[in-house]
C-alpha positions in Angstrom: -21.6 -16.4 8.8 -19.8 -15.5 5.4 -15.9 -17.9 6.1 -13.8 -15.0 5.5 -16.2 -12.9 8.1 -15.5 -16.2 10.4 -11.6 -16.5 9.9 -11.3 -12.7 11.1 -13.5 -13.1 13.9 -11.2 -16.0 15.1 -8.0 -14.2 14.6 -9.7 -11.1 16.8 -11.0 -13.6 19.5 -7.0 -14.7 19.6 -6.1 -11.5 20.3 -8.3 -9.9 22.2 -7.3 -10.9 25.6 -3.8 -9.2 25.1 -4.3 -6.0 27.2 0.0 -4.8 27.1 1.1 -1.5 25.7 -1.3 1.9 26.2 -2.6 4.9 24.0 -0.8 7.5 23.1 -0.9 10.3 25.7 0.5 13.5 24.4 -2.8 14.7 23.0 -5.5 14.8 25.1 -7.8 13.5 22.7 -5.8 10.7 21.7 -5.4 9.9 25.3 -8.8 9.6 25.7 -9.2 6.7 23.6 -11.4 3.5 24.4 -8.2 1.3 24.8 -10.3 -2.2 24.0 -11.5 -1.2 20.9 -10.7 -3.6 18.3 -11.6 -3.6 14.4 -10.1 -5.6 11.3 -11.3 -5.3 7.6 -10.0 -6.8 4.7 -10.6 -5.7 0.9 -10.2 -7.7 -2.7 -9.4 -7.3 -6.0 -13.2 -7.0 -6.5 -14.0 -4.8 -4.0 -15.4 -7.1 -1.6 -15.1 -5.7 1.6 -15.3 -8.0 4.9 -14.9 -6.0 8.7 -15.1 -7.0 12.0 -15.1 -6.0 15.7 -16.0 -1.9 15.8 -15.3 -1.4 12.0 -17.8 1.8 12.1 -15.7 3.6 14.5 -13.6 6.5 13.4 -10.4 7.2 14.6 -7.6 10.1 13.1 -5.8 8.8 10.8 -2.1 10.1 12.1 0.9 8.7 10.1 -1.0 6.3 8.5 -1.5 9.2 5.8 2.0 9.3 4.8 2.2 6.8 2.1 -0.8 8.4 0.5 0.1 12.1 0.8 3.7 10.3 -0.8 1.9 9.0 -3.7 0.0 12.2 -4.5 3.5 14.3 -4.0 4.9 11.7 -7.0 1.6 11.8 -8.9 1.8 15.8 -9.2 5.5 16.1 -9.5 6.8 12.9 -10.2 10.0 10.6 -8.7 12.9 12.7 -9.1 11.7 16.0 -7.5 10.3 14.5 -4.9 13.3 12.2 -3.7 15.2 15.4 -4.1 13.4 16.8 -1.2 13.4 13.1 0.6 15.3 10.0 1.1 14.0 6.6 1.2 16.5 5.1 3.3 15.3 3.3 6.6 16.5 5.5 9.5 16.4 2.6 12.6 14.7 5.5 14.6 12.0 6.7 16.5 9.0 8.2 14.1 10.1 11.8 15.2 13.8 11.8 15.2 16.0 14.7 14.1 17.0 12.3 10.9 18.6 14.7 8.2 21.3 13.9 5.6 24.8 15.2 6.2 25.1 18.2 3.7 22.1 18.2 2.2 19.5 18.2 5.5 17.4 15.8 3.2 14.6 13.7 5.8 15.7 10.2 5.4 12.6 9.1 4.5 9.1 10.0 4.0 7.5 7.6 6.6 9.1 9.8 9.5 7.6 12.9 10.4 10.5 14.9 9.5 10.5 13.4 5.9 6.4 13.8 5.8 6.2 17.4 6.8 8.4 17.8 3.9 6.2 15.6 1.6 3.2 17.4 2.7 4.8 20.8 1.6 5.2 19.0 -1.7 1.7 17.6 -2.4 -0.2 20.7 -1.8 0.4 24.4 -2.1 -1.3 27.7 -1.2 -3.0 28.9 1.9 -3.6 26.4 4.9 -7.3 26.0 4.0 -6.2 24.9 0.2 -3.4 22.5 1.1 -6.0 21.2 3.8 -8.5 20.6 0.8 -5.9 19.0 -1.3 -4.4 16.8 0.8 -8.1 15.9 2.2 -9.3 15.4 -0.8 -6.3 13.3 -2.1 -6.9 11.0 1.0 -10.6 10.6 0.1 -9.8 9.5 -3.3 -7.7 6.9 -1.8 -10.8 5.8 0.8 -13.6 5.8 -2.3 -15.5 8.7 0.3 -15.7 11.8 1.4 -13.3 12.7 4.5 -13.1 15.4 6.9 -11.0 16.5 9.5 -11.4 16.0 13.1 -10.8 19.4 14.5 -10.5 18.7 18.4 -7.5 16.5 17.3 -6.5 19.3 14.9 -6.0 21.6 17.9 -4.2 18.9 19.6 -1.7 18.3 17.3 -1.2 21.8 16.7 -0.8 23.2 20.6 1.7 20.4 21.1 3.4 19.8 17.7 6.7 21.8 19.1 9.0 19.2 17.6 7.2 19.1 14.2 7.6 22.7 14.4 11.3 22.4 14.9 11.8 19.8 12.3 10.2 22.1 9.5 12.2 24.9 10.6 15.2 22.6 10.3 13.7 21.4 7.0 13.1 25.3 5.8 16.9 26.1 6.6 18.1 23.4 4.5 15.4 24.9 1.8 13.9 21.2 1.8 10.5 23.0 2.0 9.3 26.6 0.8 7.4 28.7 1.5 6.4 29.9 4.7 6.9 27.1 8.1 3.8 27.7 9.8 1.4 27.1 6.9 3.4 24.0 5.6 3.6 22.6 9.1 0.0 23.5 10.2 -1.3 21.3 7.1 0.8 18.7 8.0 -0.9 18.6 11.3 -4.4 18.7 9.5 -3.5 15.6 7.4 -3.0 13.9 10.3 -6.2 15.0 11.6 -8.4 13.6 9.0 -11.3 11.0 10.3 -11.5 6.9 9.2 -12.7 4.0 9.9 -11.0 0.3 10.1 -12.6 -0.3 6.7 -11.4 3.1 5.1 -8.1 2.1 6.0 -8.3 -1.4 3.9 -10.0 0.1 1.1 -7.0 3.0 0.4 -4.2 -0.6 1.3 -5.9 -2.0 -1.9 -5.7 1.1 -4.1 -2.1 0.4 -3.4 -2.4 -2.9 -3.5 -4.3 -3.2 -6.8 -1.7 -0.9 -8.7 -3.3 2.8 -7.7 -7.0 1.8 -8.9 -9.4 2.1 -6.1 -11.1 -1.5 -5.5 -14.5 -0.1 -4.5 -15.1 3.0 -7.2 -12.6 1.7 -10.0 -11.0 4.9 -10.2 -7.7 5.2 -11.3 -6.3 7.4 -8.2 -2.6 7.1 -9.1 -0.4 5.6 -11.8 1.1 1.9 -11.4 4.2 3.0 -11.1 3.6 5.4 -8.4 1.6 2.7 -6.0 4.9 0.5 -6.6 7.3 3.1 -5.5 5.2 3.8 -2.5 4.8 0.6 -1.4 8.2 -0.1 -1.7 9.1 2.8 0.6 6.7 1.5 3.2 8.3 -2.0 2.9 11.5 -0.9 4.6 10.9 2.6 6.5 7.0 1.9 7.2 7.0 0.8 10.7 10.2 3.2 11.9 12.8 1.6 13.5 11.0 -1.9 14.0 10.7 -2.1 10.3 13.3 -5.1 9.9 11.7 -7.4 12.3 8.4 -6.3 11.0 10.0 -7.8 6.7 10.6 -10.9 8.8 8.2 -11.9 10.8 5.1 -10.2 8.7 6.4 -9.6 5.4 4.2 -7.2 4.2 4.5 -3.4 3.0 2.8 -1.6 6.0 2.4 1.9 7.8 1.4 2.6 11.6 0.0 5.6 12.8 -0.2 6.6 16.8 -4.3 6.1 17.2 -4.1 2.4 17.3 -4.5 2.2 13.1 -2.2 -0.4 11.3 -2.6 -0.7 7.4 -1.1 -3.8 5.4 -0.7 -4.7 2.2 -0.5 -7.5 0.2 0.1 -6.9 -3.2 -2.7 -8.0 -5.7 -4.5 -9.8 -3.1 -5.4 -7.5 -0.4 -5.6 -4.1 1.3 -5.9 -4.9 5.3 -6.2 -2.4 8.5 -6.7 -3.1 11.2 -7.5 -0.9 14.6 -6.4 -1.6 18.5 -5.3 2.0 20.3 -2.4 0.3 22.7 0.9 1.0 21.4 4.0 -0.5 21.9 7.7 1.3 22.3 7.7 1.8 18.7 4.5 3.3 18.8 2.6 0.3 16.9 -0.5 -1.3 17.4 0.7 -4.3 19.8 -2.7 -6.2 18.6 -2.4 -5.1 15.1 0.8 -6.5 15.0 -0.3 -10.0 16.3 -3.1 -9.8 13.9 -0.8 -9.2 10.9 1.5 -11.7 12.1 -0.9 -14.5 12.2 -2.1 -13.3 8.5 1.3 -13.7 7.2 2.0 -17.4 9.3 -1.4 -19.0 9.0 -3.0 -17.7 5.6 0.3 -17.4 3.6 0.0 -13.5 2.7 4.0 -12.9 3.5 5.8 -11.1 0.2 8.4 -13.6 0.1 5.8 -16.7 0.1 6.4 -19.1 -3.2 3.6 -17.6 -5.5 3.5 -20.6 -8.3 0.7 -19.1 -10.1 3.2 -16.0 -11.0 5.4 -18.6 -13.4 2.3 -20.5 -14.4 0.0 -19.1 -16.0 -3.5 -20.9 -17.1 -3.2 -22.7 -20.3 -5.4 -24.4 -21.7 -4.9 -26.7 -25.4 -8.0 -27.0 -27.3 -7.8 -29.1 -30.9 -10.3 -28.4 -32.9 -10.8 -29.6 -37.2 -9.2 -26.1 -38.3 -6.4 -26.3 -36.1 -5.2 -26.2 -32.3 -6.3 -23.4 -29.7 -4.2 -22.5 -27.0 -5.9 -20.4 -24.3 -3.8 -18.1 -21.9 -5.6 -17.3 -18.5 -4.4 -15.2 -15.3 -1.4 -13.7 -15.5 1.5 -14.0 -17.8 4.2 -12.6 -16.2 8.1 -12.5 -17.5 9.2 -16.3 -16.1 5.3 -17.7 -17.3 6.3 -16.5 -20.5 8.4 -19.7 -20.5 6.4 -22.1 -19.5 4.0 -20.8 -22.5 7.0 -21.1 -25.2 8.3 -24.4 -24.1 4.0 -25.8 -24.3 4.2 -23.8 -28.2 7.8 -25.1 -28.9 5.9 -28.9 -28.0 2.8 -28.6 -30.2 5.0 -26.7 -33.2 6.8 -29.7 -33.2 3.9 -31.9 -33.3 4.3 -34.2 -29.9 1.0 -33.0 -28.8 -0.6 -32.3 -32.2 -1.1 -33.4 -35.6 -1.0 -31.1 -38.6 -2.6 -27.8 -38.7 -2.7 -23.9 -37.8 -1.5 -22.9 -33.8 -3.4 -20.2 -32.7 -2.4 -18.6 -29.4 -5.0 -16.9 -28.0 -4.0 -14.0 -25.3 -7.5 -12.1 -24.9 -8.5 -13.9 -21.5 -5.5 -13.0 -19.3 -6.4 -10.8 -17.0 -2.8 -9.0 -17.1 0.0 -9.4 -19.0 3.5 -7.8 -18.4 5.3 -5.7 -21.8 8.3 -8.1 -21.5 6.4 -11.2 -21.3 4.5 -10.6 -24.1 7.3 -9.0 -26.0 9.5 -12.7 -25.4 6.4 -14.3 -26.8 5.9 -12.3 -29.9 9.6 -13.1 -30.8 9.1 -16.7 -30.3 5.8 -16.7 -32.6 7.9 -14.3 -35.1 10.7 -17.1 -35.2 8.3 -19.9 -35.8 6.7 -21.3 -38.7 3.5 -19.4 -39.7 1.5 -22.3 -38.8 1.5 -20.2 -34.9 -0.1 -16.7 -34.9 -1.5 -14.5 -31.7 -4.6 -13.5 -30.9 -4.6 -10.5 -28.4 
């Protein structure tokens, strides 16, 4: 068995035997639900996808589409208009609180349903069927395959969606949508709708994860930026009013969704989901939760972790009869850029080398930050013209 494969298994067997919390109940085809079903699937930079337990099952995909309908309402109109229709403040309640600004009836964020009806109504326009194709389509993007919509659930949602309905009509008052309610909220309830599996789940966490480019098709789904702002809204308002604890104890941007689905990320290492239908009070996975809490404890994947390699970048000095070649591998972010000047500011001043051209060559890192290699162009432009950049 592949070790990754093996690691997962091991963290399932762990938590398999925990049998607290129970399915959502107020749609009969949620309730319905094979509570022992259990899935877990990682994804890489590469694309290399590793899944255990019932990773072919599908399941809706709830609230878990939030973050992504988010990023396709900033990738079509872009941060300001969007946060002017949405907070991203964390509430500290439930998922479906009345949670509107004072004065300005703004959602306080787009992770509650209040604040994602109103991001729906952003991200797509037109007649029900057409925001149903956008928003579907948006979500497949994010999965690298085609998705549909579950329409039992559908009918679900939508013959007991009376609060939703409320909170767009509150929404509509404050002119925080347009447009007519029912069609805004009734695509809401069709996002929510939409069919994965466990291994859909971490393929659209490492689109996020890996900057917006999808790690299975290489498509560039949305901008840098954008995957940065969303993940930074899921790191404090993704998991409702347990989000705190969650930064704490896991540590990682994440987003919950009432069928048992739990999506993770960690940024430019992995997308993660996993799938378990109990819930707990806050209406998250209680075994996704251990499962992402042993990833951040045992296998260091915690945002806040000591990441060396970030202020270290691979160099490597090579003298040769014309001169000396330094290599630059990995990463060179903003603080590595130091570490590369001070090994330049050494060899310029001939402790490591004798006579003889520097040549700093940049072509093998596989990402470089503007400011770092902004820092490092002054520092060659200051020195001698026995250093020059290759890049």
């Amino acid at each position: 068995m592949d070790p990754i494969e093996r690691m997962l298994d091991a963290v399932l067997a762990d938590v398999r035997p925990d049998h607290s919390g129970a399915v959502a109940d107020y749609i009969p085809a949620l309730a319905a639900a094979e509570p022992e079903r259990l899935a877990f699937a990682v994804v890489g930079p590469r694309g290399r996808v590793t899944s255990v337990g019932d990773d072919e099952v599908e399941f809706t995909i709830q609230s878990v589409s939030k973050p992504f309908v988010l990023a396709h309402a900033l990738e079509r109109l872009g941060r300001d208009e969007v946060f002017r229709h949405v907070g991203v403040e964390p509430s500290g309640e439930p998922f479906n609180a009345i949670s509107l600004e004072l004065g300005t009836g703004r959602p306080a964020n787009p992770m509650v349903n209040a604040g994602a009806i109103a991001t729906s109504a952003l991200a797509a326009s037109g007649s029900l069927e057409e925001r149903s194709r956008t928003l579907t389509d948006a979500l497949s993007r994010f999965a690298g395959r085609s998705l549909s919509v579950d329409e039992e659930v559908y009918r679900g949602e939508s013959e007991t969606g009376h609060r939703n309905r409320a909170l767009a009509h509150l929404l509509r008052s404050h002119a925080m949508i347009d447009g007519d309610v029912t069609t805004a909220v009734e695509a809401y309830f069709r996002q929510c709708s939409v069919r994965v599996t466990v291994v859909d789940l971490a393929v659209m966490a490492g689109t996020l994860a890996f900057g917006g480019r999808n790690p299975l098709t290489g498509e560039r789904v949305v901008r840098e930026d954008v995957a940065r702002d969303v993940v930074s809204v899921m790191a404090s308002c993704g998991m409702y009013d347990y989000s705190g604890e969650w930064l704490l104890r896991v540590g990682m941007p994440a987003k919950s969704g009432v069928s048992g689905d739990l999506l993770a990320i960690a940024p430019s290492q992995f997308g993660i989901a996993t799938f378990s239908p109990r819930l707990d009070r806050h209406g998250n996975s209680v075994r996704g939760i251990r499962i992402l809490e042993r990833l951040a404890g045992e296998f260091g994947m915690h945002a806040f972790e000591p990441h060396e390699a970030i202020a270290a970048p691979g160099i490597r000095v090579e003298h040769t009869a014309e001169g000396t070649l330094v290599h630059l591998g990995g990463e060179l972010a903003f603080s590595g850029a130091e570490r590369v000047i001070g090994v330049l500011r050494d060899l310029a001043a001939g402790k490591a080398t004798g006579d003889g051209v520097i040549l700093v060559d940049a072509r093998e890192l596989g990402r470089a930050h503007p400011a770092a290699l902004e820092v490092l162009r002054t520092e060659l432009a200051d020195a001698t013209g026995a250093v020059r950049l290759l890049a």
